[in-house]
N, C-alpha and C positions, 0 to 999 in steps of 0.2 A: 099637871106638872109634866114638860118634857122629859123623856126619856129617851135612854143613848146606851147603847149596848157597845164594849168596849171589848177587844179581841185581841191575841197575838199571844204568842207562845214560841219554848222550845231553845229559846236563850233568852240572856237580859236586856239583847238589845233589839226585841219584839215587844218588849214590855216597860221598858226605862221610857221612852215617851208616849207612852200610853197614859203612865203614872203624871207625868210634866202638864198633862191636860188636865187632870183630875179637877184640881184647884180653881182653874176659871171655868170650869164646866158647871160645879159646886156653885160659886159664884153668880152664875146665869140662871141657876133652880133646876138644875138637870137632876134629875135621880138617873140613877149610874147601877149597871148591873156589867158583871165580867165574865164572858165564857172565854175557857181554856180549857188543857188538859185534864186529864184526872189528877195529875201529881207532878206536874209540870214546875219549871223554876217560878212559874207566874203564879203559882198557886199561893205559897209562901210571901211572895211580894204584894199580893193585893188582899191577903187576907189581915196583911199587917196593917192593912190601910182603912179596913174595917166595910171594906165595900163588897157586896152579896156575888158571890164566887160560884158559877155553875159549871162541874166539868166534863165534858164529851169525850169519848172515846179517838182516838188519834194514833196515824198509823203515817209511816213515810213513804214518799214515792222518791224511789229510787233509780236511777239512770246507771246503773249498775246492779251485777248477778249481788243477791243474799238470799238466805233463806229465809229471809226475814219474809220479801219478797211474796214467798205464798201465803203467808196467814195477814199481812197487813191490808191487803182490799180487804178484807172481813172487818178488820178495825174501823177502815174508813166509811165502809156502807153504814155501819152503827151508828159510827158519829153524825152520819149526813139526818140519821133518823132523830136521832136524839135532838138536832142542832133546829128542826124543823118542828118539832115538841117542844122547844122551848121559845123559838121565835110566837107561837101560839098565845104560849105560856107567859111572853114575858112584854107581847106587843110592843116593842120600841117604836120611837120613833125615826129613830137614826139608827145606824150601824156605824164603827169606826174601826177597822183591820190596820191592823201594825203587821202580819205577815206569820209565818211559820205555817208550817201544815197543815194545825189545829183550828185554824182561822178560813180555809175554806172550806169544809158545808156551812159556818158560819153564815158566808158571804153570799154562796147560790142559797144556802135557805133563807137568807132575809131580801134578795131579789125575787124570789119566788112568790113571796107575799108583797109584792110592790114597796117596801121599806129602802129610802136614799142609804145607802151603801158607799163608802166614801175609804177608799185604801192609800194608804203611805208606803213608798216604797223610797225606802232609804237609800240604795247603792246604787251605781250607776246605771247597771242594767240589771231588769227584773229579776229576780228569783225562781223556781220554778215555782209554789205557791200561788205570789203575787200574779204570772202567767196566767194558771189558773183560773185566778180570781177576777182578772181585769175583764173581761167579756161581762161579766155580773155586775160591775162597780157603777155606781152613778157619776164618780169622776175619779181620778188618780192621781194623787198628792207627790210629790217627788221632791230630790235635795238637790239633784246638780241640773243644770241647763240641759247636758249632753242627753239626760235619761229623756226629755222630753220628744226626740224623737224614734225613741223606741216603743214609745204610747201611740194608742189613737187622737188623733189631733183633738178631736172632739171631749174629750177626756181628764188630756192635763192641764194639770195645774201647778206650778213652779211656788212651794211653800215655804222648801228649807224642812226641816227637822225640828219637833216641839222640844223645847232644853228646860229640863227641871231650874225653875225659877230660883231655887236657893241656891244653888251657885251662882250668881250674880251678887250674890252679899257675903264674902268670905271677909275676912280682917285677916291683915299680915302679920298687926302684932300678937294675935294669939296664936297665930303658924309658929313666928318665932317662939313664944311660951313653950309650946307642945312641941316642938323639933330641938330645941337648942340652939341655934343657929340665928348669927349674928348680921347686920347692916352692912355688915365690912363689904362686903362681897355678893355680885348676883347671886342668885337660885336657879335653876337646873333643875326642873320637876319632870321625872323619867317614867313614864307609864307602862310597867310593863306586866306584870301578873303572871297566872299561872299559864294561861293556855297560848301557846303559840308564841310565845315571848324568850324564851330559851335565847337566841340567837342575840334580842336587844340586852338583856340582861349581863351576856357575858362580855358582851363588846362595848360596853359602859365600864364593866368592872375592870375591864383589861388595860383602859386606859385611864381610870381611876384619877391617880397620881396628876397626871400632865392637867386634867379637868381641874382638879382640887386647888391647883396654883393661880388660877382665875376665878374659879367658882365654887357655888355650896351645890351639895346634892340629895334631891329630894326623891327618893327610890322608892316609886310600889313597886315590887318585885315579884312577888308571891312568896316562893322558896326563900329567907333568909339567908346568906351568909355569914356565920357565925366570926370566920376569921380578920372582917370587916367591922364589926361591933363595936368598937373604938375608935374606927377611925373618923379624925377631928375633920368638922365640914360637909361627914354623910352622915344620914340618916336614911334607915329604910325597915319600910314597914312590910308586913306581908298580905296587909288589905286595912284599907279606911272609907271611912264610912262619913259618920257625921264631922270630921276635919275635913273633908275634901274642900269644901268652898274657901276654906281658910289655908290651904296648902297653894291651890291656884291663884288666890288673891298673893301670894308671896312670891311667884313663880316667873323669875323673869322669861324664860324660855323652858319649851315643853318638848322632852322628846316620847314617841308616841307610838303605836301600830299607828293604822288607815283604817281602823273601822267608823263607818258612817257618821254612827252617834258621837266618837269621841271626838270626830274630827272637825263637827260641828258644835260641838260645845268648845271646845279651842277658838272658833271662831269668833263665837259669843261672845268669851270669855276676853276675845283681842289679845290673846296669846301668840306670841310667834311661836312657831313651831317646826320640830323637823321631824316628817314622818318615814317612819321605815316600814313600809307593809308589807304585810305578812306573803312570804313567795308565792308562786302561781303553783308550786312545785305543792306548795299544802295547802292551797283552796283553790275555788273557779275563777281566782284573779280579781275578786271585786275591789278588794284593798286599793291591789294598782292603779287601777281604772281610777278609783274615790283620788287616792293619791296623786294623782295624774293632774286632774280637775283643777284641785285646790295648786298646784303648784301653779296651772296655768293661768286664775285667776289671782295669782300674785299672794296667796295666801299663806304659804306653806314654803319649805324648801322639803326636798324629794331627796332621800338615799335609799337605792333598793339593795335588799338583802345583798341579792350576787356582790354588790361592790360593796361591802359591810366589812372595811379596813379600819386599823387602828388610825393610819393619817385621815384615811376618808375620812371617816367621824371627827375627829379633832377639827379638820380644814372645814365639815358642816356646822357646827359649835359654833365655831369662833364669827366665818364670814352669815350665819345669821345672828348672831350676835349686834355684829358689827353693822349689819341691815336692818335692824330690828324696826327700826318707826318706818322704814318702806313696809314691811310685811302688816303691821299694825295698822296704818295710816289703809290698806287696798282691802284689811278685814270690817274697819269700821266704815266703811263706805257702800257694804252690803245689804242688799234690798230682804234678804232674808232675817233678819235680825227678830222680823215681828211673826213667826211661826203660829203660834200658839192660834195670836188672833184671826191669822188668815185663814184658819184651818178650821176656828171655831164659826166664823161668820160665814162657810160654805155648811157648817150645821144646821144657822140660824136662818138661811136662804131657805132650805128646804124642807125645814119643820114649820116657816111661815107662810108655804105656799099657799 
């Protein structure tokens, strides 16, 4: 039996298409083993999944003063031993890195032992991780065109991002069921949640009113608003789960961050959308950049924070609204659509050599 060692750690969106491979990996007869953390978000996620969970020690490299700083090379040397103990131990045939920091001695200890090593790097330009990693990699999977010249030429490969396949079967009418929320009027599904989303949250709710006169609203939020709770035409949740495919299936228009994964599931999905990514002021920019991308291949409409006005917003709403089968008609025309496969058949290339 094939075997494929699966990696990434440290948020969910190292490990939400890790998970989206799972299924046709399964399908192909791969036996499936997953290092990460000790106690990482990934730990929790794949052990729900019932697949054999080993975890290594992991420590961050920092481009900035912490005192974390001196005791984390000690984590790291662990892990590299540990990661090289278990490549032994668990002889794959493949390696597959989704990225985080847990995911490199991973990747040099399964180059070490001659095993095809095959990394995804989701945002526009590499990570420091992924950096790391790429000198080890047998080739580098990516989502936008642009990332492909910050790679060795020899290297990339233009995949797109793997998107958990049950989001593509959502039903509207049990959206409607589960939300309340009537035909009369489009939907407005607004992604916003706990981390970093403060900013989309309040500038939806500020304009509230003027939105509700056109449209219904479909609010992940994180933090509820309690003083909202009645109001006719929103609903908002503070995290979902198994509705999601069925919220997006009802969603005529998506407002969103610019993270990688979600902004490729939007794609998928041939959702129009408008993304507001998260400022450079609170990450390395990669939002922007992601953001940038997809506006320029006609996918997205772009509002960045700084200009994050109640007209601005209103005049973004309405005029992709009013565009919507342009923005829809340049998503489904995307060569990235088939992820999964592309990514899985540079598996099957190298465990057939």
């Amino acid at each position: 039996m094939k075997h494929i060692v699966l990696t990434g750690g440290g948020t969910a969106g190292h490990v939400t298409p890790n998970i989206a491979m799972i299924p046709r990996l399964k399908e192909l007869g791969y036996q499936i083993s997953y290092i990460g953390s000790y106690e990482g978000i990934e730990k929790k996620l794949i052990e729900e999944l019932g697949i054999p969970y080993y975890g290594i020690s992991s420590g961050k490299l920092r481009r900035y003063f912490d005192v974390k700083n001196f005791t984390d090379p000690f984590k790291v040397m662990k892990g590299f031993l540990e990661a090289n103990k278990l490549m032994k131990q668990l002889k794959p045939d493949v390696v597959f890195s989704k990225g985080g920091f847990v995911t490199v001695p991973v990747v040099i200890a399964a180059s070490r032992k001659k095993i095809p090593t095959f990394i995804h790097e989701s945002d526009m330009t590499p990570g420091l991780a992924n950096k790391l990693s790429i000198p080890f990699a047998t080739k580098v999977c990516c989502n936008f065109p642009e990332t492909v010249e910050h790679l060795p030429a020899s290297k990339a490969v233009l995949t797109g991002t793997p998107i958990r396949q049950e989001l593509l079967s959502g039903n509207p009418d049990r959206a409607r069921k589960f939300t309340g929320l009537t035909s009369d009027k489009p939907v407005i599904m607004i992604i916003g949640g706990s981390l970093g989303a403060a900013a989309v949250n309040d500038a939806v709710r500020a304009v509230l009113p003027e939105l509700l006169k056109d449209f219904q609203i479909v609010h992940l939020c994180g933090k509820l608003d309690e003083s909202l709770k009645e109001t006719k035409g929103y609903v908002q949740y503070e995290y979902i789960k198994k509705e999601l495919a069925d919220l997006f299936a009802l969603a005529d228009l998506v407002i969103s961050r610019a993270g990688a994964n979600a902004i490729c599931e939007l794609s998928a999905l041939n959702k129009p959308n408008l993304l507001i990514p998260l400022s450079a002021r609170a990450s390395r920019g990669d939002q922007i950049l992601n953001a940038r991308s997809f506006e320029h291949l006609g996918y997205s409409k772009v509002l960045e924070e700084e200009e994050l006005t109640n007209e601005a917003l209103l005049d973004a709403v309405r005029d992709l609204y009013e565009n919507r089968e342009t923005y829809m008609m340049a998503m489904s025309s995307s060569k990235q659509q088939n992820s999964i496969e592309q990514i899985v058949q540079l598996f099957e290339n190298a465990v057939n050599k």
